[in-house]
Backbone as ProteinMPNN parsed JSONL, in Angstrom:
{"seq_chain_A": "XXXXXXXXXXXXXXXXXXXXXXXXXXXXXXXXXXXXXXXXXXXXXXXXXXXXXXXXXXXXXXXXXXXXXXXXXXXXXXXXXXXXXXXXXXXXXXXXX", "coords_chain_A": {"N_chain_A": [[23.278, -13.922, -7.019], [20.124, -11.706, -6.949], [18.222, -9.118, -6.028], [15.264, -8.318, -6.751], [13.115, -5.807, -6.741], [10.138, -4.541, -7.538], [7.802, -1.563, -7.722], [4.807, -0.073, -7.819], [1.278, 1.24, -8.736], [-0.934, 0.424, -7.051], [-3.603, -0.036, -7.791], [-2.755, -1.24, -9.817], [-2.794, -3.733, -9.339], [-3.598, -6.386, -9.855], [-2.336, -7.044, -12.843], [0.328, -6.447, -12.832], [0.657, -8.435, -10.636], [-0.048, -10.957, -12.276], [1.894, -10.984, -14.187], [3.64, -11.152, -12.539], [3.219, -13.836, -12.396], [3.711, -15.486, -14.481], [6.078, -15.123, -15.486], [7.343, -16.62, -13.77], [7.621, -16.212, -10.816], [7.474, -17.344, -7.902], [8.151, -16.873, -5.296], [7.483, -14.044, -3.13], [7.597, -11.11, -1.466], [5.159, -9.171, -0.534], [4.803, -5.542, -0.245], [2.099, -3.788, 1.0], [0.381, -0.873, 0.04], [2.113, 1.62, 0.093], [3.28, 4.622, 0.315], [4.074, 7.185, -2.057], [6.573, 9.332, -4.826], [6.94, 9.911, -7.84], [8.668, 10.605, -11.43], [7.065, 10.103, -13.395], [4.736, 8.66, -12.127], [3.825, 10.716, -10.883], [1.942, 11.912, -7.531], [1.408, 9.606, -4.89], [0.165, 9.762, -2.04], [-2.312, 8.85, -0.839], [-4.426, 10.434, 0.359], [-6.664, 12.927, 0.321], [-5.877, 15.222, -1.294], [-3.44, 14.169, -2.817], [-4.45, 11.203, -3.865], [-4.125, 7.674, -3.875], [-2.245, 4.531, -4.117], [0.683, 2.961, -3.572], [2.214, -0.223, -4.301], [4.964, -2.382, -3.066], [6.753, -4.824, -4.035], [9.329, -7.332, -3.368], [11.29, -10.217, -4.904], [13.692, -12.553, -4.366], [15.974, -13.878, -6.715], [18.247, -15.579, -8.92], [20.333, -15.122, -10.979], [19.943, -14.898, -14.033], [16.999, -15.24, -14.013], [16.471, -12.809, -12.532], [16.723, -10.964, -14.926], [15.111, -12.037, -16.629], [12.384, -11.024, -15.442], [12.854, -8.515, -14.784], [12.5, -7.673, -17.98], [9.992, -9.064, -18.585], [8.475, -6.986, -16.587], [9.355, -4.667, -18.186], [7.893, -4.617, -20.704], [4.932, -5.012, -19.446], [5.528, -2.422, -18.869], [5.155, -0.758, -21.62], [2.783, -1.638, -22.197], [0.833, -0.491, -20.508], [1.686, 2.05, -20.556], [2.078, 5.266, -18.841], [1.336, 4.595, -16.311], [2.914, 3.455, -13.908], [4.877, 1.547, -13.061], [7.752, -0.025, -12.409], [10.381, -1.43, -12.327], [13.538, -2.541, -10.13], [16.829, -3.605, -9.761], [18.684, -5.343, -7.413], [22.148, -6.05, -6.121], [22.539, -9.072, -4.193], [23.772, -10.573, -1.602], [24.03, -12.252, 0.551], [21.815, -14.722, 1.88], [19.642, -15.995, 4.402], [19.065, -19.751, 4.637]], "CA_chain_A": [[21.897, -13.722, -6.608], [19.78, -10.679, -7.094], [16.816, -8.747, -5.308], [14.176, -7.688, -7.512], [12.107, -4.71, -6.371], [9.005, -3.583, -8.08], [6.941, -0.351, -7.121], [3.772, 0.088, -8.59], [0.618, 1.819, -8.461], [-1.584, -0.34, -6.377], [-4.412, -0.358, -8.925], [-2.586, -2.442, -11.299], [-2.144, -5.079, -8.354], [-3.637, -7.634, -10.306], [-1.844, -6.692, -14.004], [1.588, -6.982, -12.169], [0.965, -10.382, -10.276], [-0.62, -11.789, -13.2], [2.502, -10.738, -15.234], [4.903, -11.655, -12.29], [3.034, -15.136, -12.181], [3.57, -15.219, -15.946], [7.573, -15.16, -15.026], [7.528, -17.953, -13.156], [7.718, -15.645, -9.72], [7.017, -18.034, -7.256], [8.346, -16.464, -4.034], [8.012, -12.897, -2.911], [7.332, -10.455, -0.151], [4.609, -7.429, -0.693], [4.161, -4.583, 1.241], [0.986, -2.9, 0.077], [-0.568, -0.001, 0.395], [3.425, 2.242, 0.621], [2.92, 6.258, -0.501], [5.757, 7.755, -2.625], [6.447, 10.304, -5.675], [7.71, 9.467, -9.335], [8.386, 11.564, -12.412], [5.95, 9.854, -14.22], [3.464, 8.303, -12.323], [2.879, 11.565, -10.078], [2.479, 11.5, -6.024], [0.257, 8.861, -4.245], [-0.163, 9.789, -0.812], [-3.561, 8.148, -0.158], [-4.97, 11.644, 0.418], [-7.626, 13.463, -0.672], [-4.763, 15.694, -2.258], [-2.521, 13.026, -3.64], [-5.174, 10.02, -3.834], [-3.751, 6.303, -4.666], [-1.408, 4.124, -3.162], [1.123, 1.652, -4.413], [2.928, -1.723, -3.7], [6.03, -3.065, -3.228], [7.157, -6.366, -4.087], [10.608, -8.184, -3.301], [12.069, -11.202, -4.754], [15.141, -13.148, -4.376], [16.553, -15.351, -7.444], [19.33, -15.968, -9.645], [20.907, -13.29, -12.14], [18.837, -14.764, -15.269], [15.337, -15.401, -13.246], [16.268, -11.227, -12.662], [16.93, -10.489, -16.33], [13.691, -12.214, -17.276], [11.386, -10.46, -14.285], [12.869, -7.193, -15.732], [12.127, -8.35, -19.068], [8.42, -8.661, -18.428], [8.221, -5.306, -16.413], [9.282, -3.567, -19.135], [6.556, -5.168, -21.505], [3.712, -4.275, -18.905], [5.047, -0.531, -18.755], [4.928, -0.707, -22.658], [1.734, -1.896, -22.468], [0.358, 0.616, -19.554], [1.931, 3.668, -20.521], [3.152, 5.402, -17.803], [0.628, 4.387, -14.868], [3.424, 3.501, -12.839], [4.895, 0.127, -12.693], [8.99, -0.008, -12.699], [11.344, -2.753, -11.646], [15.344, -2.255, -9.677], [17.509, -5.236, -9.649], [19.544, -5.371, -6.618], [22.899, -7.159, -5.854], [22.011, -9.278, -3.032], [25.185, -10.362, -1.519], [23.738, -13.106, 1.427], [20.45, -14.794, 2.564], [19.664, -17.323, 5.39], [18.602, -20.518, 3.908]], "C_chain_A": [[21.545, -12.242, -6.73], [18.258, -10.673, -5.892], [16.353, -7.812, -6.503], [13.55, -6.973, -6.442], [11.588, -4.086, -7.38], [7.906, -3.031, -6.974], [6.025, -0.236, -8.61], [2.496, 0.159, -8.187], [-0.374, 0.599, -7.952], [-2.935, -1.037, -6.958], [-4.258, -1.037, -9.482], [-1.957, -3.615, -10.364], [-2.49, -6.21, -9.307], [-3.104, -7.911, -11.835], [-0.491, -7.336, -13.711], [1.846, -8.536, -11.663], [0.729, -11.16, -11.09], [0.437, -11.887, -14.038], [4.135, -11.71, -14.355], [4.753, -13.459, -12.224], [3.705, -15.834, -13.665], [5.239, -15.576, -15.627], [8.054, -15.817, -14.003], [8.038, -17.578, -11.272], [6.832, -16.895, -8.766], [7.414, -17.671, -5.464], [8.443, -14.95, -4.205], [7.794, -12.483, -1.675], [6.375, -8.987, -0.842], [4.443, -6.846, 0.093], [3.119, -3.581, 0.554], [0.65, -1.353, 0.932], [0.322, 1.448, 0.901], [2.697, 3.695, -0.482], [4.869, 6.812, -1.354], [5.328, 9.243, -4.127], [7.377, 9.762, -6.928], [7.209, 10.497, -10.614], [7.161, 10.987, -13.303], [4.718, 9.319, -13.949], [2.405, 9.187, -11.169], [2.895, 11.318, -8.582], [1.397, 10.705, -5.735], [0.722, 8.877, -2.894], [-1.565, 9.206, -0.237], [-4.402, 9.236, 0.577], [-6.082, 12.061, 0.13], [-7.155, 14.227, -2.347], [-4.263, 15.21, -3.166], [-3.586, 11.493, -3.816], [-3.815, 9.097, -4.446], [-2.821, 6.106, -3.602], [-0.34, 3.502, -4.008], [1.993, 0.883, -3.768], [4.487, -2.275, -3.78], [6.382, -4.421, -2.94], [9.03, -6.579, -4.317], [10.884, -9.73, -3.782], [13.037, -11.308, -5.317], [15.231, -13.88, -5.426], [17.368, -14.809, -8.125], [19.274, -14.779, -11.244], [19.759, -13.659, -13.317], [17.236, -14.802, -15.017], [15.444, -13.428, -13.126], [16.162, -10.354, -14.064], [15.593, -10.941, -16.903], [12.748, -11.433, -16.606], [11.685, -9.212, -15.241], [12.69, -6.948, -17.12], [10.679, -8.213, -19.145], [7.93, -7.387, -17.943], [7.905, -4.663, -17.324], [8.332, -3.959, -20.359], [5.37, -4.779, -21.144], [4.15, -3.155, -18.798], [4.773, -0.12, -20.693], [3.519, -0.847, -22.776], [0.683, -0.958, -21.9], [0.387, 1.594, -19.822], [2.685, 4.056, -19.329], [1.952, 5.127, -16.194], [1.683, 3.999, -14.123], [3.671, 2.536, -12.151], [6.646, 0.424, -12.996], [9.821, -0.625, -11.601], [12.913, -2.441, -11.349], [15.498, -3.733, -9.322], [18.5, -4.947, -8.892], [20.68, -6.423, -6.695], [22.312, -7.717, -4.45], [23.512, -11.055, -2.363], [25.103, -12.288, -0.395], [22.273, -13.083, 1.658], [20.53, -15.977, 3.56], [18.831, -18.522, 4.851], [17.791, -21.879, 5.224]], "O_chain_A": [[22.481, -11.447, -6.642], [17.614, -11.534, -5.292], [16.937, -6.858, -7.017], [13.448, -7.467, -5.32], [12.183, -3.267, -8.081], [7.38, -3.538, -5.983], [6.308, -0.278, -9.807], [2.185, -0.658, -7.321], [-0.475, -0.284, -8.803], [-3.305, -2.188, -6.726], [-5.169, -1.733, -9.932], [-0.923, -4.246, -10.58], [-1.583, -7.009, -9.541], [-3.388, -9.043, -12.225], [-0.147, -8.434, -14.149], [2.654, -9.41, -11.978], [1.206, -12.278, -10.897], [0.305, -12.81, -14.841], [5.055, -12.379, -14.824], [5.693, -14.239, -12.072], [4.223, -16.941, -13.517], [5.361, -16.799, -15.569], [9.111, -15.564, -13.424], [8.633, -18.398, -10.573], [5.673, -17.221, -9.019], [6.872, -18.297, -4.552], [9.169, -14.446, -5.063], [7.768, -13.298, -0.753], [6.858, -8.044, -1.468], [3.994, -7.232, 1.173], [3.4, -2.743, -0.304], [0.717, -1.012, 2.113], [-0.159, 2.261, 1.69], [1.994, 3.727, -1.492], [6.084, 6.746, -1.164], [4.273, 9.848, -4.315], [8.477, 9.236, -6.756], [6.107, 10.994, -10.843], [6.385, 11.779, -13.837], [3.778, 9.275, -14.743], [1.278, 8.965, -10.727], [3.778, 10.554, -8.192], [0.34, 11.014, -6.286], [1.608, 8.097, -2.544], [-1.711, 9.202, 0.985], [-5.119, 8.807, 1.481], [-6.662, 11.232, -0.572], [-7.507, 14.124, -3.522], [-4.457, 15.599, -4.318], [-2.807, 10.543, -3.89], [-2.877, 9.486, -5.141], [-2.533, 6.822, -2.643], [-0.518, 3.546, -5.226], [2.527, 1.257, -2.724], [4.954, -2.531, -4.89], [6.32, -5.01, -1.861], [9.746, -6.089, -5.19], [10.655, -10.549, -2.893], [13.463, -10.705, -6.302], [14.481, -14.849, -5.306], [17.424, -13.579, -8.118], [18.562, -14.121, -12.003], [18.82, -12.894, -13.537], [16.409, -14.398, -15.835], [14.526, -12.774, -13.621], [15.598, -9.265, -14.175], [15.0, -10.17, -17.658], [12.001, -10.98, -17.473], [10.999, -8.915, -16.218], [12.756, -5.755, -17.415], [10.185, -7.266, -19.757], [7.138, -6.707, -18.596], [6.819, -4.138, -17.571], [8.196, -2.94, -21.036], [4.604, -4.275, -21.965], [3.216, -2.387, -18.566], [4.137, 0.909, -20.923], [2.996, -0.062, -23.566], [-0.264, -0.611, -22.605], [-0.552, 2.351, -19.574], [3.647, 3.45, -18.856], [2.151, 5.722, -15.134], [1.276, 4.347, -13.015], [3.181, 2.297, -11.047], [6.827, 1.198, -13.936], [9.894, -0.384, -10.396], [13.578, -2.083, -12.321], [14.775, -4.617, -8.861], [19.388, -4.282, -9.427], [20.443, -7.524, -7.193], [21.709, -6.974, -3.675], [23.804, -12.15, -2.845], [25.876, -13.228, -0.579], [21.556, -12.083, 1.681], [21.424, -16.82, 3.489], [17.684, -18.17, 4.578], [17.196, -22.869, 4.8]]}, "name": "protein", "num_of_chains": 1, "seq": "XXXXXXXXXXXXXXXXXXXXXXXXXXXXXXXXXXXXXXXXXXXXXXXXXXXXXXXXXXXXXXXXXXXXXXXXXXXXXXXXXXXXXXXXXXXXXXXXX"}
C-alpha cells in the first residue's frame, strides 16, 4: 500500500481533481487552503506579500493505483508549466479498515 500526497497551488483546484478523477481517485482527504514555499512555484502565504494558497490531498491505494496517480501528475505539470502541482508517494505501512 502507498500514500499519495499532492500539493498544489489552490487555483488549479479544479485542473487537479478533474485529472485525479480522470485516475480513477475515488477516495481522498483535502486540506485546503495550507501556506508553504517551493523552488518553483514560489511562496504562498495568503498575504498581501506572498498572495495564494494551496491544497493538499491524501490518498491511500495499492502500489500500481500510485504509479498511475503519479503518472497523471506528471502530465498536468507538463501541461501547466511550473504553477505548482507535484505528487510524493509514501510507503504506508498500516490502516484501520
Amino acid at each position: 500500500m502507498k500514500m499519495v500526497m499532492v500539493s498544489y497551488n489552490q487555483a488549479m483546484d479544479d485542473e487537479v481533481m478533474e485529472v485525479l478523477q480522470h485516475c480513477a481517485v475515488k477516495n481522498y482527504t483535502k486540506i485546503p487552503s495550507i501556506f508553504g514555499k517551493g523552488t518553483s512555484s514560489g511562496t504562498h502565504m495568503g498575504d498581501d506579500i506572498w498572495p495564494g494558497k494551496n491544497n493538499l490531498l491524501f490518498t491511500a491505494c495499492d502500489d500500481d493505483a500510485a504509479k498511475h496517480i503519479l503518472a497523471c501528475v506528471t502530465e498536468l505539470r507538463k501541461a501547466l508549466g511550473s504553477e505548482g502541482v507535484k505528487a510524493f508517494v509514501l510507503p504506508l505501512e498500516e490502516m484501520t479498515r
